[in-house]
N, C-alpha and C positions, 0 to 999 in steps of 0.2 A: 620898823626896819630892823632888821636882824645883826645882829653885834657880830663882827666877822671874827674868825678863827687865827685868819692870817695876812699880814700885811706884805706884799709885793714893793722889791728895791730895786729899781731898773740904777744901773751906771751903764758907763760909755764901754764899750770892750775895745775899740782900734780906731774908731772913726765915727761918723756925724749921721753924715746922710743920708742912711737909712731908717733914722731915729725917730721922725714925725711919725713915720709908715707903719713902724713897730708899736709904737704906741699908740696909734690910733687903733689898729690890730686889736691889743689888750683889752681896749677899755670895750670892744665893740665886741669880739670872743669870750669872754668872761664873764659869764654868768653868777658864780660864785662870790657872794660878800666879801669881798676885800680893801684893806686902806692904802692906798698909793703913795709910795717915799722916791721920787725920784730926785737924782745927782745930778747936776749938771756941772761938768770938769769944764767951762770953758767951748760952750758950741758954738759953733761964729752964729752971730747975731741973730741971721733969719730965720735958722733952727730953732734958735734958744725962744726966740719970741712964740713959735708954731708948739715949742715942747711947755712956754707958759700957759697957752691957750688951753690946750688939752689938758694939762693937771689941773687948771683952776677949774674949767668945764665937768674933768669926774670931782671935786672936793680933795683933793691929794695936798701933799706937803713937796712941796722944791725949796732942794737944796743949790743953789748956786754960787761955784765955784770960779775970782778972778783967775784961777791958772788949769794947767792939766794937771790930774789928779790920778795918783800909783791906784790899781784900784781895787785894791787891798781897804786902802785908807777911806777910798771912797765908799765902800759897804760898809766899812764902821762909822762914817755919817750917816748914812743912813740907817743903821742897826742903833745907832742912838735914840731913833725916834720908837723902837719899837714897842708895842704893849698886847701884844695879842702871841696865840698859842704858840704861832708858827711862822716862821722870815721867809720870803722867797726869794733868792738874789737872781736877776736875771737880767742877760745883758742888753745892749740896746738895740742891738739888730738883731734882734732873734723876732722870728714870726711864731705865737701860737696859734693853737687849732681850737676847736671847738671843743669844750667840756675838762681840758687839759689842767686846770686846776682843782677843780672838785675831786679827780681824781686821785690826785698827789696828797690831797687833804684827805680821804677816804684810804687809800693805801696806807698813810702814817696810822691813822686813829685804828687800822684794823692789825696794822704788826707790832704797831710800837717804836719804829723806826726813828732813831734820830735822825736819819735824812733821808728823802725820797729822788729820786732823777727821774724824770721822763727820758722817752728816747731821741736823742737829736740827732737831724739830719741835715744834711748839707744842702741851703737854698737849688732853687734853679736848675736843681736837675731833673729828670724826665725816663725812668722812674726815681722817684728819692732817693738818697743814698746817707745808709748812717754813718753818722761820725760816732756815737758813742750808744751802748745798749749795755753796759757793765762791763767790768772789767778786774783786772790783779791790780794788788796794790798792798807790798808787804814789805819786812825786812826781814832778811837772813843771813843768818855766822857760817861762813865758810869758809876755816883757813885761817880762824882769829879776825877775819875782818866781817865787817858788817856790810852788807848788797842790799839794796832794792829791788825789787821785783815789779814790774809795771808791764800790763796788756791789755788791750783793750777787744773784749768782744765784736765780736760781729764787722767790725768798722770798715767800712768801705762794702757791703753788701747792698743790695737793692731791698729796701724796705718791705716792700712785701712779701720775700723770702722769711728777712726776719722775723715779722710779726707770724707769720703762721707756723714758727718752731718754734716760738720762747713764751712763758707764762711770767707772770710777775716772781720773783726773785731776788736772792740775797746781791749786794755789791759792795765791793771793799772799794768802791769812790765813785763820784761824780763830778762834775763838769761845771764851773758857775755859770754856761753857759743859760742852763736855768737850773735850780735846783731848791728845793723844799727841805729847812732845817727847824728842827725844834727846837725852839727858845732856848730852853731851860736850855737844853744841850751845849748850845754856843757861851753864854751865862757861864756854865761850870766850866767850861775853858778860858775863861776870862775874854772872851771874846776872838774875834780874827786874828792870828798871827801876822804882824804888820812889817817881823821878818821877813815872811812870804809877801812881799809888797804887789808886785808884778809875774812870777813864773812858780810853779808849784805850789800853790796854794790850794789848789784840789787834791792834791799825792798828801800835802800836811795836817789837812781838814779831816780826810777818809784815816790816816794812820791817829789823831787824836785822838778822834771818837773812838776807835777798837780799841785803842791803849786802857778807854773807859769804860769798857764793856756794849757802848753802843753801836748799832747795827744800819746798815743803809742797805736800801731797797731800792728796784729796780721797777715802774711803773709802766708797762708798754702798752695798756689802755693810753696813756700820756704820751702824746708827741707835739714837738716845737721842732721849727726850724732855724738856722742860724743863717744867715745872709753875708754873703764877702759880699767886706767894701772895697770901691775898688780904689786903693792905696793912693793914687798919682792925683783923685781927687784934690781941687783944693780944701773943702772943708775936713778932709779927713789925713794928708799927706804929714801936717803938722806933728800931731798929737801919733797919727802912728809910727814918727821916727823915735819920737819919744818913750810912747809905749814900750815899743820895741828895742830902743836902746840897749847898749851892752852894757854899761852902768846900772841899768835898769834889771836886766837879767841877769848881770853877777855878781849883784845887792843881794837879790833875792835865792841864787842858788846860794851863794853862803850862808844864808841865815838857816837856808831850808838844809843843810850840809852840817852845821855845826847844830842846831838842834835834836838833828837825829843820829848825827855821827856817821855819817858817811864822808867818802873824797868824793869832793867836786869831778874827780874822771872816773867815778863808778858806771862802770858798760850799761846799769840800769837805766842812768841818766840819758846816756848820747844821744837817744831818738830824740828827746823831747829837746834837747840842748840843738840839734841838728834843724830842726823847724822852727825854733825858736829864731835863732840865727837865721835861718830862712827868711822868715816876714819881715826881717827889719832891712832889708836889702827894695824889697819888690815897690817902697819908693820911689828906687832908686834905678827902674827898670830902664826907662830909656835912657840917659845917663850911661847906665852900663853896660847897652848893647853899643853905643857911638866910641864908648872906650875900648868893645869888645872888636870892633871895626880896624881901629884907631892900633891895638897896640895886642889883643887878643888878652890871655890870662892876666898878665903884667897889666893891662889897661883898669881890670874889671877891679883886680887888686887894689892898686893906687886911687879908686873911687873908695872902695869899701873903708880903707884910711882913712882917707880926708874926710870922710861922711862923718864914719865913726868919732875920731878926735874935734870935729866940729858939735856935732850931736852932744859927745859925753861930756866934753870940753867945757860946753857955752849953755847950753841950751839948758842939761840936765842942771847943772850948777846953777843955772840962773833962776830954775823952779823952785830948787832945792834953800834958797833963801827966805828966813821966815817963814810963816804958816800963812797960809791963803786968807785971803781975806771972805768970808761967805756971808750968803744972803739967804734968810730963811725965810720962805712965803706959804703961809697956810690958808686954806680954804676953807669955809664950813661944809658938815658933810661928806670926810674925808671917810667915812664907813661906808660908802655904797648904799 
């Protein structure tokens, strides 16, 4: 049995269940030796049981989590277990495709890359459509102040356009949606910024590495796709008001704010701050159309309140006490 290069870390990204699907996916497209570290923040029960069966089934390690987990914090559980060249973080609804790791592993060992991205695209569409193929991601002084710069290639194009004009290539970030980093790499940053808990944690990761001289690449041999959950779910409605919390996103934009010295209203920010804000609403969609009924602007308003001051209020507070309590379950044969 061949001693793997690189160990793969599934966490949660917004919701549950799509999670069995996705990982069943992995272990059955994956041809490439790898060791399985999966998080589990808290899946309601039926999952958790369907997501025990399949890690014991490949030999992987589960992490199990009593609460919802920022999941920042949750790749450093599971970057704790690491011992191999190279970490994959990838989230829990992502679909990959056939060969899509070997090639992220064969792409680093041929440039050197401290991180590699495949190309992701948006589930369920007909033809594909990318969300992410490389992108900007810089700072600049203008005027005495310090700016971000943030874009994203290609995004929103139909896959097959893209892949027939772009070759493998430099990128100043990627997306934890999946993403391949070199050990050592993460190691000489002391590991994940846990400032970055929940929003900007790919814009902090992509500007650390180049602070350090290292480089990310772009892999479009390599594609995954990421799957919406859909919010209103019960196994998923929980944990994505949480996620998405504004407690939760303006934890993380000040940390990611005061580390780089930026203002939290830098025009670089708004996109990301503006869909951010976005997802944590969608909830809350029907709710908001009977308000919208009800009382129009003023209706939709007087939800997003009460959501918000219940959400930040009670909920976030109430996670936020003590450290979780975890369950650690190893399997033999955790190398593939």
């Amino acid at each position: 049995m061949d001693t793997p290069l690189v160990s793969v870390v599934v966490v949660a990204r917004e919701g549950f269940d799509k999670a069995p699907a996705c990982l069943e996916r992995l272990l059955e497209a994956t041809t490439t030796p790898f060791r399985l570290i999966y998080v589990d923040g808290k899946a309601p029960a039926r999952i958790a049981r369907a997501i025990r069966r399949l890690v014991s089934r490949r030999g992987g390690v589960l992490i199990r989590a009593d609460r919802y987990l920022r999941p920042t914090y949750a790749r450093t559980l599971g970057l704790r277990e690491i011992e191999t060249r190279y970490t994959v973080f990838l989230d829990n609804d992502v679909m990959v495709t056939d060969g899509w790791l070997g090639r992220l592993v064969h792409c680093a060992e041929e440039t050197d890359a401290a991180y590699v991205s495949p190309v992701i695209c948006l589930g369920n569409r007909t033809p594909p459509v990318v969300h992410f193929a490389g992108g900007e991601n810089r700072l600049v002084e203008e005027g005495g102040r310090r700016h971000i710069v943030v874009s994203y290639t290609h995004q929103g194009r139909p896959l097959p356009d893209v892949l027939g004009e772009i070759d493998r290539q430099p990128t100043a970030m990627a997306e934890f949606h999946a993403i391949l980093v070199r050990t050592e790499a993460l190691t000489a940053l002391g590991g994940l910024d846990e400032r970055c808990s929940t929003a900007f944690e790919h814009n902090d990761l992509g500007l650390s590495i180049a602070a350090r001289g290292g480089t990310g690449w772009l892999e479009p041999a390599a594609v995954v796709f990421y799957l919406f959950d859909r919010a209103t779910k019960p196994a998923n409605a929980g944990y994505h008001l949480v996620r998405w919390s504004r407690a939760w996103i303006d934890e993380s934009l000040d940390g990611f704010c005061t580390k780089w010295r930026l203002r939290p209203d830098d025009p670089g920010l708004a996109a990301s701050l503006d869909s951010l804000h976005g997802r944590r609403r969608r909830p809350l969609r029907y709710l908001r159309g009977l308000a919208w009924r009800l009382a129009h602007q003023a209706g939709t308003d007087y939800v997003d309140r009460v959501a918000d001051r219940w959400v930040d209020g009670v909920l976030c507070k109430r996670l936020d006490r003590g450290n979780p309590a975890l369950t650690v379950s190893r399997w033999p044969g955790a190398h593939g």
